[in-house]
PASEBA-1860 file (N, C-alpha, C; in nm, 3 decimals):
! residues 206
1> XXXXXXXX> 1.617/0.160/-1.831/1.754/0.169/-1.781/1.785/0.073/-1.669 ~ 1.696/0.013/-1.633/1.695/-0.047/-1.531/1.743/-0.212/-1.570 ~ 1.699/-0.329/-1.484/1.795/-0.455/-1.513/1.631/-0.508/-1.475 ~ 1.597/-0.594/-1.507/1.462/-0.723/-1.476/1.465/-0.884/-1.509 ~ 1.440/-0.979/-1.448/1.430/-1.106/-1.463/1.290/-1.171/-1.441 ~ 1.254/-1.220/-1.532/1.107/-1.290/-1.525/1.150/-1.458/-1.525 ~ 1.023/-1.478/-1.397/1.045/-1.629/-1.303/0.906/-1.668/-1.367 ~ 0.869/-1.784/-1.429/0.707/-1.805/-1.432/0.698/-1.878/-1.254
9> XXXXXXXX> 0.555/-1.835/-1.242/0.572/-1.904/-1.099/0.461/-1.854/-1.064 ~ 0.387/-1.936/-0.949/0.228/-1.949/-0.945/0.223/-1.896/-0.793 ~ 0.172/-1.812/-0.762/0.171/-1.695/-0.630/0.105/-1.735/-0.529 ~ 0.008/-1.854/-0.554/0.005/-1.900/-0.405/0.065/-2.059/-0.430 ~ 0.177/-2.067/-0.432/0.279/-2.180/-0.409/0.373/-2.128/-0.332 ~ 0.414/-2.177/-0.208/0.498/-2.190/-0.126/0.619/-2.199/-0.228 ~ 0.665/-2.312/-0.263/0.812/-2.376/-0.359/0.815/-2.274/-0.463 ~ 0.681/-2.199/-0.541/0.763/-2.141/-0.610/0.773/-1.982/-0.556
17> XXXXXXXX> 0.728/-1.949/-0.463/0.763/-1.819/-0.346/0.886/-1.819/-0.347 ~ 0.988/-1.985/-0.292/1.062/-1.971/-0.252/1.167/-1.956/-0.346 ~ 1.163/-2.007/-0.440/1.226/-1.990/-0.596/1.273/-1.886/-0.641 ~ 1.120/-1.809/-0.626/1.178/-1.631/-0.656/1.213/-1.562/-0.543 ~ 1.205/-1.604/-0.475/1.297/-1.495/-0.363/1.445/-1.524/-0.352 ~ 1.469/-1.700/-0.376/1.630/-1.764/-0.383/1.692/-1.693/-0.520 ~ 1.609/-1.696/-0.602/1.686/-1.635/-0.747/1.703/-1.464/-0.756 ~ 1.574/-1.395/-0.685/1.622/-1.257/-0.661/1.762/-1.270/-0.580
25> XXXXXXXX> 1.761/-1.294/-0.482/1.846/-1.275/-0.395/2.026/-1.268/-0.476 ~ 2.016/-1.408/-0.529/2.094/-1.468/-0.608/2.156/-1.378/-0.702 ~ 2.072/-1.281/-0.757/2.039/-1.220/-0.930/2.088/-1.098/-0.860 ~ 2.027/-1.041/-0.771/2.073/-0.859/-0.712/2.169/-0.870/-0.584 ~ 2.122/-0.981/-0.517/2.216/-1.013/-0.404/2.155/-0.910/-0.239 ~ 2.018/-0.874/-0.279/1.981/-0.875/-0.164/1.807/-0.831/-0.203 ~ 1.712/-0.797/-0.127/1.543/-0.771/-0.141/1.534/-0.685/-0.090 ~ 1.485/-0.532/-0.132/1.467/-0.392/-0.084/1.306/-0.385/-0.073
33> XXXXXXXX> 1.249/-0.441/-0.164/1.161/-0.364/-0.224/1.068/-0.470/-0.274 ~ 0.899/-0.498/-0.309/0.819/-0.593/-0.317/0.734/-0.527/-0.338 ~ 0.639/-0.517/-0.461/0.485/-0.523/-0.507/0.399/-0.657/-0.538 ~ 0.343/-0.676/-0.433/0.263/-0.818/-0.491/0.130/-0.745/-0.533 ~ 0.164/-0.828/-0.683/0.048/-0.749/-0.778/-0.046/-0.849/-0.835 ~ -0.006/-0.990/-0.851/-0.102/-1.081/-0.917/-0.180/-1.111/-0.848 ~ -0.298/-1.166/-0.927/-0.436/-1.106/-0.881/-0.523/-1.199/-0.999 ~ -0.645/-1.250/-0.972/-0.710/-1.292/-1.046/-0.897/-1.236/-1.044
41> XXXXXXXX> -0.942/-1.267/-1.118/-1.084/-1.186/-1.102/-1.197/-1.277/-1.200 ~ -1.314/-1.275/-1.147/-1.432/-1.343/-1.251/-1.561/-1.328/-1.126 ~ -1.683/-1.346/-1.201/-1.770/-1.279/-1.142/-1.840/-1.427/-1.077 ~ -1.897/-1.357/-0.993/-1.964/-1.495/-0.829/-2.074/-1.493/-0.837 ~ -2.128/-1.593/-0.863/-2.289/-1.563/-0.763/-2.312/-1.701/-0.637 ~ -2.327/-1.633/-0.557/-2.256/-1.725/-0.383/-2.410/-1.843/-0.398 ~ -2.448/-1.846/-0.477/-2.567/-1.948/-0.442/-2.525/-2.045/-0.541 ~ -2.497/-2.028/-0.654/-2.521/-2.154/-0.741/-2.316/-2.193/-0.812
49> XXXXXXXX> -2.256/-2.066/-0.806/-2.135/-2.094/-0.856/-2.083/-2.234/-0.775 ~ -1.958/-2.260/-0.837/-1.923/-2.402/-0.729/-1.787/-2.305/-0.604 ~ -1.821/-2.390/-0.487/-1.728/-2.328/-0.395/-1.592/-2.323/-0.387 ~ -1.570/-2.446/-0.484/-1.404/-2.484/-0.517/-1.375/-2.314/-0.570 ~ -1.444/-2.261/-0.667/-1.387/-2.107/-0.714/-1.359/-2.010/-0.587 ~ -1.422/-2.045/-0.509/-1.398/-1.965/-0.368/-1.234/-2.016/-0.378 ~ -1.224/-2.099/-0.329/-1.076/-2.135/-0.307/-0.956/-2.080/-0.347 ~ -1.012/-2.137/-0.505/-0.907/-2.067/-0.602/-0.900/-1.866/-0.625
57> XXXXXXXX> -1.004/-1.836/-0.582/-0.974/-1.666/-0.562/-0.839/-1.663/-0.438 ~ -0.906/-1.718/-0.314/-0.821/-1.678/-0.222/-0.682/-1.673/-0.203 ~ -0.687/-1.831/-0.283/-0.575/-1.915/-0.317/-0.445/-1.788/-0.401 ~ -0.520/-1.749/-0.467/-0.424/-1.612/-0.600/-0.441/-1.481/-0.515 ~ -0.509/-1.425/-0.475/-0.557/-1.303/-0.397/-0.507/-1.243/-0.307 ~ -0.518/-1.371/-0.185/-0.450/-1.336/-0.091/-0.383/-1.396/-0.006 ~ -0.382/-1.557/-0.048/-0.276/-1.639/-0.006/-0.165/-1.580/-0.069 ~ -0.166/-1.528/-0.188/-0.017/-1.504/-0.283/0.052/-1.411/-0.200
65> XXXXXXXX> -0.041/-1.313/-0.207/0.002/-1.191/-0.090/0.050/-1.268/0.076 ~ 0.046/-1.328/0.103/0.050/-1.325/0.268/0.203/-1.450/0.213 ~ 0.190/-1.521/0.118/0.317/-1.611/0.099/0.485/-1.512/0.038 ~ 0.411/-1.397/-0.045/0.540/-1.341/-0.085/0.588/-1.230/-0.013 ~ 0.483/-1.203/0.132/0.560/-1.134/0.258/0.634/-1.212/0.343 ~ 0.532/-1.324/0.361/0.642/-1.427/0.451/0.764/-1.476/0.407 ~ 0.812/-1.460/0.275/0.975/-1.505/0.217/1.029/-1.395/0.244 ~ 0.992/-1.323/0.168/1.019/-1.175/0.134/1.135/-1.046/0.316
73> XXXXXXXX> 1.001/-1.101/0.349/1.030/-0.998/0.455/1.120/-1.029/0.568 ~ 1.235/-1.168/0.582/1.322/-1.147/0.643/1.438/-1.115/0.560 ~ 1.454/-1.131/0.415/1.546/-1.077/0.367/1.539/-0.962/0.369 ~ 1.442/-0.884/0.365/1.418/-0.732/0.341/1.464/-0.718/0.482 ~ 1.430/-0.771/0.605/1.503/-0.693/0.755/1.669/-0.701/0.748 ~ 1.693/-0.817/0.671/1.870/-0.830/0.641/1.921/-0.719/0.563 ~ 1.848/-0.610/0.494/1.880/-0.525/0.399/1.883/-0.380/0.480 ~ 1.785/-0.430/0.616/1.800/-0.295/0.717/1.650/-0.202/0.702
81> XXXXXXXX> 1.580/-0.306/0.645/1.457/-0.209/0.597/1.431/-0.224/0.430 ~ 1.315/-0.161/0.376/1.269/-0.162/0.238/1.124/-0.121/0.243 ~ 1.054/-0.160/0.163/0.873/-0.176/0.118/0.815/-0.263/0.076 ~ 0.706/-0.269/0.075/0.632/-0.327/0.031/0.486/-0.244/-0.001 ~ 0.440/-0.311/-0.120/0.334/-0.253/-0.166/0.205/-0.402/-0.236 ~ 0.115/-0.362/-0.165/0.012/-0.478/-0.211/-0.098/-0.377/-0.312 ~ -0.157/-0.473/-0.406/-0.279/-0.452/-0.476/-0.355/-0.520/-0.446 ~ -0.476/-0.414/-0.377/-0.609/-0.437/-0.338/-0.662/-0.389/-0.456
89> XXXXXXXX> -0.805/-0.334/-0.396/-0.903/-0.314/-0.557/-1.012/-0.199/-0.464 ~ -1.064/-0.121/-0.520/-1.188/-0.036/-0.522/-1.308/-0.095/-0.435 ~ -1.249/-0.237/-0.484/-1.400/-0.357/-0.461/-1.357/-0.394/-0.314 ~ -1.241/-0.377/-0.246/-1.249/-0.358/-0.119/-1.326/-0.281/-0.038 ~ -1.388/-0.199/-0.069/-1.413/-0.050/-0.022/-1.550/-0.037/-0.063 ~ -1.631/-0.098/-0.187/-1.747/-0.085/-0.234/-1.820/-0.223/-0.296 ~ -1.900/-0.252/-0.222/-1.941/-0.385/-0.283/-2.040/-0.383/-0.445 ~ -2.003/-0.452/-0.533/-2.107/-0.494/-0.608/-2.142/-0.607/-0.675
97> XXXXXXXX> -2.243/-0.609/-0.736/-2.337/-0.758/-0.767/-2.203/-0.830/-0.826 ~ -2.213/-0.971/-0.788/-2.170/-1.070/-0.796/-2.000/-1.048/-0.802 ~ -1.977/-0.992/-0.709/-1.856/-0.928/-0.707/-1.784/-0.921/-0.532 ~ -1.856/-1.054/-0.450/-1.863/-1.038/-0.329/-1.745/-1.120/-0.272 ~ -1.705/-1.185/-0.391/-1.558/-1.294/-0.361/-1.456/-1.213/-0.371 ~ -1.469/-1.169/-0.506/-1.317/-1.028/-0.527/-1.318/-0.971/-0.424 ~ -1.408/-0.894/-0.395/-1.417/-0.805/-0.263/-1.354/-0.903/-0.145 ~ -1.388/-0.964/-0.126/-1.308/-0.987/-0.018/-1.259/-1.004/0.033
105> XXXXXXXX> -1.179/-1.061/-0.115/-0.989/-1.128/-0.109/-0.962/-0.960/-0.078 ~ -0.997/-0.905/-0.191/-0.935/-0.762/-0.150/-0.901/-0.685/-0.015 ~ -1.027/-0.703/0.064/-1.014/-0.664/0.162/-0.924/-0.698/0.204 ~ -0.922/-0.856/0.236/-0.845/-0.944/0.325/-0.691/-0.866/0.279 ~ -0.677/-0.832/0.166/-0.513/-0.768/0.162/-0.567/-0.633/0.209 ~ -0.608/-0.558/0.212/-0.615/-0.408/0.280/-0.571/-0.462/0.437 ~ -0.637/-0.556/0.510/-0.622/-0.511/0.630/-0.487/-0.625/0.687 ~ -0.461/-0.683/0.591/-0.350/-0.817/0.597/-0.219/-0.711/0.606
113> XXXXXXXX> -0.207/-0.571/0.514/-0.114/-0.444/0.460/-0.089/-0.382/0.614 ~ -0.220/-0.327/0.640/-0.234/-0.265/0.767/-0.186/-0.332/0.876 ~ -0.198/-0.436/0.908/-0.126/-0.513/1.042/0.013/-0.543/1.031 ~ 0.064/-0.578/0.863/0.231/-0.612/0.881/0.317/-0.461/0.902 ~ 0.224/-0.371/0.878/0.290/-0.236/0.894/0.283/-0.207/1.019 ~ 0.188/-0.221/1.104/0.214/-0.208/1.264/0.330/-0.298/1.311 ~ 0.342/-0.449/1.210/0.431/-0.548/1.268/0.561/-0.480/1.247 ~ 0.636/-0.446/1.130/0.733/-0.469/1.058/0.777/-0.325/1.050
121> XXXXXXXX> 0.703/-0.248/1.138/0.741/-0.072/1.109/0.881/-0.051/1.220 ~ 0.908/-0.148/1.277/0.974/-0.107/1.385/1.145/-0.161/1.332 ~ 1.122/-0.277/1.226/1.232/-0.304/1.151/1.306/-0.211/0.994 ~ 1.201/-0.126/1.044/1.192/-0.029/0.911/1.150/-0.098/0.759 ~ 1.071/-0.163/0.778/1.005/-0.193/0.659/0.832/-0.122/0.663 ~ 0.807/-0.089/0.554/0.708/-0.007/0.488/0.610/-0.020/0.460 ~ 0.516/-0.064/0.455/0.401/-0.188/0.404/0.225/-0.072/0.363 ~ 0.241/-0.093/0.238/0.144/0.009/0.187/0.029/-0.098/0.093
129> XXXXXXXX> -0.085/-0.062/0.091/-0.160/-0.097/-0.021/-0.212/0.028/-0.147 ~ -0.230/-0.039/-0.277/-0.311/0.071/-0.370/-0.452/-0.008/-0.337 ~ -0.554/0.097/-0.389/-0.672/0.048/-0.410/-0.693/0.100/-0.610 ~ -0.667/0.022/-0.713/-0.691/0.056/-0.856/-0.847/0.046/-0.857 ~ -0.916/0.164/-0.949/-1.028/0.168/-0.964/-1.017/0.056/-1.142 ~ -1.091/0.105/-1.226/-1.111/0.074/-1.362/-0.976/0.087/-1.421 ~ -0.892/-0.010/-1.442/-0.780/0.021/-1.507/-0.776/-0.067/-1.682 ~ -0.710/-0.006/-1.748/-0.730/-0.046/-1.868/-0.648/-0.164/-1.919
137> XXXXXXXX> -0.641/-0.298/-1.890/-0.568/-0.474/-1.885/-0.650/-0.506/-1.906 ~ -0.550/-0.648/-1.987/-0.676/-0.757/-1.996/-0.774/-0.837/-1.956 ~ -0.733/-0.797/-1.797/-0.830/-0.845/-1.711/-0.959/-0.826/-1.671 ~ -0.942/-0.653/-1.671/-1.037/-0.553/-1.715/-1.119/-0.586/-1.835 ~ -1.028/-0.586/-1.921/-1.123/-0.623/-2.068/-1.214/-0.771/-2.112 ~ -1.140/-0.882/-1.988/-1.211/-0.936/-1.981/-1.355/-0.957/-1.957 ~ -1.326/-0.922/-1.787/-1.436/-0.928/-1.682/-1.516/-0.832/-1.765 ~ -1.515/-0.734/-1.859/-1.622/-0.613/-1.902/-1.688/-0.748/-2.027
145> XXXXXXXX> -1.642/-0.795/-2.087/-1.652/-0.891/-2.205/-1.725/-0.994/-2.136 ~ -1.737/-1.039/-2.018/-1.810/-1.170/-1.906/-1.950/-1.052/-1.884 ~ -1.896/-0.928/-1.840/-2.036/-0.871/-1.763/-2.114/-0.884/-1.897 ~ -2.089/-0.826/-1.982/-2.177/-0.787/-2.101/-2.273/-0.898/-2.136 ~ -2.190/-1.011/-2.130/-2.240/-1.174/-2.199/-2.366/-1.174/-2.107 ~ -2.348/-1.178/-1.983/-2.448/-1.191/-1.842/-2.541/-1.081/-1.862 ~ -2.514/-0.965/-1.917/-2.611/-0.906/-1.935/-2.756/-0.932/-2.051 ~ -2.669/-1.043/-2.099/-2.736/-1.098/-2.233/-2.865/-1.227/-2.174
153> XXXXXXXX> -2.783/-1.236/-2.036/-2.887/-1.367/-2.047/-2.984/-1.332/-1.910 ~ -3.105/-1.391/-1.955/-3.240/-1.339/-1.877/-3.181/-1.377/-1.768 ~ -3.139/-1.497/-1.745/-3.161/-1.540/-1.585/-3.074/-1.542/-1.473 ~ -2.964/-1.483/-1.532/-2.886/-1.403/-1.402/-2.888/-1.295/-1.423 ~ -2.857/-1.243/-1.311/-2.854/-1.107/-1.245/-2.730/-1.010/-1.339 ~ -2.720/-0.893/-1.403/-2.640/-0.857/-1.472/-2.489/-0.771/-1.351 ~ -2.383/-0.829/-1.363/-2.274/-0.795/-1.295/-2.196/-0.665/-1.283 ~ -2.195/-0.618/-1.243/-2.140/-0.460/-1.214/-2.034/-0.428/-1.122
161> XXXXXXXX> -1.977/-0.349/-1.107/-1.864/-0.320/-1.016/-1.888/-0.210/-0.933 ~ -1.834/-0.142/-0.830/-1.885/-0.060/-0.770/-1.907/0.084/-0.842 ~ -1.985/0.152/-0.941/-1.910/0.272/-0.988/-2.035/0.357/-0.943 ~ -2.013/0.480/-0.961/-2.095/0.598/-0.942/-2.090/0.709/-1.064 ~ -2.142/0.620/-1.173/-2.109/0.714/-1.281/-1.981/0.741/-1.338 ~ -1.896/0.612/-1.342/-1.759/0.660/-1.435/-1.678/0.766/-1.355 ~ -1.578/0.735/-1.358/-1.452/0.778/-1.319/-1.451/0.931/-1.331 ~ -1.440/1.052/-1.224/-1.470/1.151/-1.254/-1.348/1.227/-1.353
169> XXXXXXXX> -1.243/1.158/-1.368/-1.125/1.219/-1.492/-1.210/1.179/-1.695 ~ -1.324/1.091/-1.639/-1.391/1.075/-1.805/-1.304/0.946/-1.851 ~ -1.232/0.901/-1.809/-1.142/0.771/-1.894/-1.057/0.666/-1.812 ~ -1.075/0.528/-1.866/-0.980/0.438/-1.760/-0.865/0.503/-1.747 ~ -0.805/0.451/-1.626/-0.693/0.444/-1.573/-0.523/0.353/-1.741 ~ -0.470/0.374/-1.664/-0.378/0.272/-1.730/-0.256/0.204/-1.625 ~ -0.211/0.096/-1.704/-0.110/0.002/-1.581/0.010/0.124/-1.594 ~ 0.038/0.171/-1.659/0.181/0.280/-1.624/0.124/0.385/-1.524
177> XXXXXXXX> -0.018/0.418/-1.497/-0.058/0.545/-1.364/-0.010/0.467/-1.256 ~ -0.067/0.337/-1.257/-0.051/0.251/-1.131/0.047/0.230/-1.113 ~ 0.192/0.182/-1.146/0.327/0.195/-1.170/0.362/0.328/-1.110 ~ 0.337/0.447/-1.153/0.403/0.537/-1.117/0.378/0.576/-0.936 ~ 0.262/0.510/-0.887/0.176/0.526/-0.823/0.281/0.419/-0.696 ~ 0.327/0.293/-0.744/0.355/0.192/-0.670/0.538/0.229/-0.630 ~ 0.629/0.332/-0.782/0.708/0.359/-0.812/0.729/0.466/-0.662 ~ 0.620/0.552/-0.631/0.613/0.649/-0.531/0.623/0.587/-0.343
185> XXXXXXXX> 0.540/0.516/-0.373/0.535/0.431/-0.238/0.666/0.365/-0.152 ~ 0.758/0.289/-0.283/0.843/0.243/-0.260/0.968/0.315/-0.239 ~ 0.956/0.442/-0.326/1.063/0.563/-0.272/1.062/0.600/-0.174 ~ 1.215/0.696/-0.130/1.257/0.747/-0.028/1.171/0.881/-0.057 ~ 1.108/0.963/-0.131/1.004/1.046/-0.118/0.869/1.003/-0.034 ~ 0.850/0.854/-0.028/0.721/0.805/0.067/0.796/0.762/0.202 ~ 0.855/0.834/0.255/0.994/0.756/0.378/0.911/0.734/0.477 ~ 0.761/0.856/0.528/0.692/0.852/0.599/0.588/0.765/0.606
193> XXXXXXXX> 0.485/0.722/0.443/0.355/0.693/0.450/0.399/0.500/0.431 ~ 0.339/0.453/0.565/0.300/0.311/0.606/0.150/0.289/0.651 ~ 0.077/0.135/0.634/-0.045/0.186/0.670/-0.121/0.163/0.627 ~ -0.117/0.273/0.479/-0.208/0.349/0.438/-0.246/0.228/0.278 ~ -0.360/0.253/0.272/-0.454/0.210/0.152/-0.483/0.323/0.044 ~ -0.435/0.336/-0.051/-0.401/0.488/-0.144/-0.519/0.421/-0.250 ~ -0.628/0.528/-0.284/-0.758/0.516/-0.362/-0.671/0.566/-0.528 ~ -0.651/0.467/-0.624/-0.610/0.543/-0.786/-0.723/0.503/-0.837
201> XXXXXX> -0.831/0.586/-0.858/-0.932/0.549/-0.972/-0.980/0.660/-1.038 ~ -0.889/0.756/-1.070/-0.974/0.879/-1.142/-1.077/0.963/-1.100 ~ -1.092/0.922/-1.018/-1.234/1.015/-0.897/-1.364/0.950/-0.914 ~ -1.364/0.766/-0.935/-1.469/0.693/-0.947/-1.552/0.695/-0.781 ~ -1.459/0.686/-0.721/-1.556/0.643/-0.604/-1.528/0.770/-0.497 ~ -1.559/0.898/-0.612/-1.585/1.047/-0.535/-1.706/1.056/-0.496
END
């Protein structure tokens, strides 16, 4: 029921940040509201991978994140207030094998969330992170399709994510839990919760 416009546009680019925030603006005629959700993922090993991949994580991770608050968030004070919601990952919170780059873009948005909300709480803007455990995308289905291969070959180390025995609900997640999840944050039912880093993984990292 709702109205949507899709921009292709590459999330840690400045020009095209500015693109989609000129064409939102343009399209609704003002910015309430922001989930920076793109995100990229593939598995590390910090000794032999090349460092340029360092880059390019950060570059999507959490440059994207820190570029589509900085457009974002003086239109949102012109609106009198709004939200924001970032996607972190599980892998903020729990390290595993060859999984030490994700982690720490992630982080870097957990605590990047936490400081614009001390900044920006006073303009009444909102600033929340999720943490998604195992969710069921292709990204997911990738990286499980990379671990497996690695598990195939003698001489690296086989890649894992943080788990403790599978998700205590028995089954991935899906992108509509997380939606409903991001759908909550940004409502006037979440009027209070800023801050905060919200764990969705089915009771993986119970």
């Amino acid at each position: 029921g709702g109205e949507a416009r899709f921009v292709l546009a590459d999330s840690g680019s400045e020009e095209d940040w500015e693109n989609v925030i000129s064409l939102t603006i343009q399209e609704f005629g003002g910015l309430d509201i922001m989930h920076n959700n793109a995100g990229i993922h593939f598995w590390y090993n910090i000794l032999n991978d090349p460092i340029e991949k360092w880059d390019e994580m950060m570059r999507i991770n959490l440059r994207g994140v820190f570029l589509g608050c900085r457009f974002a968030i003086p239109k949102i004070i012109e609106r009198g207030g709004g939200a924001i919601v970032n996607t972190s990952s599980i892998s903020a919170k729990a390290g595993g094998p060859a999984q030490a780059l994700y982690g720490a873009s992630k982080a870097g948005v957990t605590q990047f969330t936490r400081s614009l909300a001390r900044m920006y709480g006073p303009n009444g803007i909102r600033v929340n992170a999720i943490n998604p455990g195992v969710i069921d995308t292709p990204m997911m289905r990738q990286a499980a399709a990379e671990a497996a291969e690695s598990r195939a070959d003698d001489e690296d180390p086989p890649p894992a994510g943080p788990t403790r025995g599978g998700p205590a609900l028995g089954r991935l997640g899906t992108a509509e839990e997380i939606a409903s999840v991001v759908t909550f944050l940004v409502s006037d039912e979440a009027s209070y919760v800023s801050g905060v880093d919200l764990t969705v993984d089915g009771g993986l990292m119970t």
